[in-house]
C-alpha positions as CSV (number, residue, x, y, z in Angstrom):
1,X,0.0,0.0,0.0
2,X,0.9,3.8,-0.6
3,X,2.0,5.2,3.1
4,X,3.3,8.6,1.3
5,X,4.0,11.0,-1.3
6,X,6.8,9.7,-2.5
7,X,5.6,6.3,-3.2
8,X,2.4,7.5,-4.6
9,X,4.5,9.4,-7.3
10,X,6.6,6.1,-7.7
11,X,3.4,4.5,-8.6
12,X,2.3,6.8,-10.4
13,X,5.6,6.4,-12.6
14,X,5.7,2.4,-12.4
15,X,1.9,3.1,-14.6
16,X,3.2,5.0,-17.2
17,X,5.8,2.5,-17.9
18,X,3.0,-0.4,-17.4
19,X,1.0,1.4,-19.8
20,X,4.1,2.2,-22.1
21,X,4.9,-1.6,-22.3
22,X,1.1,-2.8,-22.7
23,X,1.1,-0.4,-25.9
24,X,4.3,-2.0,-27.5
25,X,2.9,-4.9,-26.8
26,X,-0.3,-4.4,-28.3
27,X,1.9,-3.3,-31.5
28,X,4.1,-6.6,-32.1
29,X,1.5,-8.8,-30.9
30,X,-2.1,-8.9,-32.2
31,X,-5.4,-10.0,-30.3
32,X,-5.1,-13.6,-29.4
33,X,-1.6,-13.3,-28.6
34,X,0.2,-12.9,-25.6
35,X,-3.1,-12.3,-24.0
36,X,-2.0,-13.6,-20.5
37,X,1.0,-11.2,-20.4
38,X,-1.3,-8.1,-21.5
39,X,-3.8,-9.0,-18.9
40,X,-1.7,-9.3,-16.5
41,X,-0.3,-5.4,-17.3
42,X,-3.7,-4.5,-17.0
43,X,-4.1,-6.0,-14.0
44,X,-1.0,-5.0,-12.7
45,X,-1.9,-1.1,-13.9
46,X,-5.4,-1.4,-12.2
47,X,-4.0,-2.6,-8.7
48,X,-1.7,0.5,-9.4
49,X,-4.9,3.0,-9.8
50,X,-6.8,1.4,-6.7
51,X,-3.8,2.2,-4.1
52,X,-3.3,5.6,-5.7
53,X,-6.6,6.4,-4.6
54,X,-6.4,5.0,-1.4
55,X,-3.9,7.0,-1.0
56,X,-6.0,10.2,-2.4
57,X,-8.6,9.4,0.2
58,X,-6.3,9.4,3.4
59,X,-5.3,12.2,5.8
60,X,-2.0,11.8,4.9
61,X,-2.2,13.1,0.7
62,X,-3.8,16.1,1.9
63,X,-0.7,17.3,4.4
64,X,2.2,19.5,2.7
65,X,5.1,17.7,1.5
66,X,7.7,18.4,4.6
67,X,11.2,19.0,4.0
């Protein structure tokens, strides 16, 4: 789970490469193939979006970043 700000912008990060490497993918391989390894992008990508807004929902997204 997301505990901070730091790791919610390292998830956010870790799904732009997700989706990066499900749309290369989806170029070199067409439907019907490889469909367990783009599934499980996608699945990996939704986990991804559930924590982030876990995290968006929690007391500690809406403090300031402290330095």
């Amino acid at each position: 789970m997301i505990s901070n700000k730091i790791e919610y912008e390292k998830a956010q990060e870790e799904i732009h490469i997700l989706e990066e490497r499900l749309e290369r993918l989806k170029k070199t391989h067409p439907i019907g193939s490889k469909g367990f390894t783009k599934a499980g992008i996608r699945k990996m990508i939704a986990r991804l979006h559930e924590e982030l807004a876990v995290f968006e929902g929690s007391e500690e997204a809406k403090q300031p970043i402290s330095t």
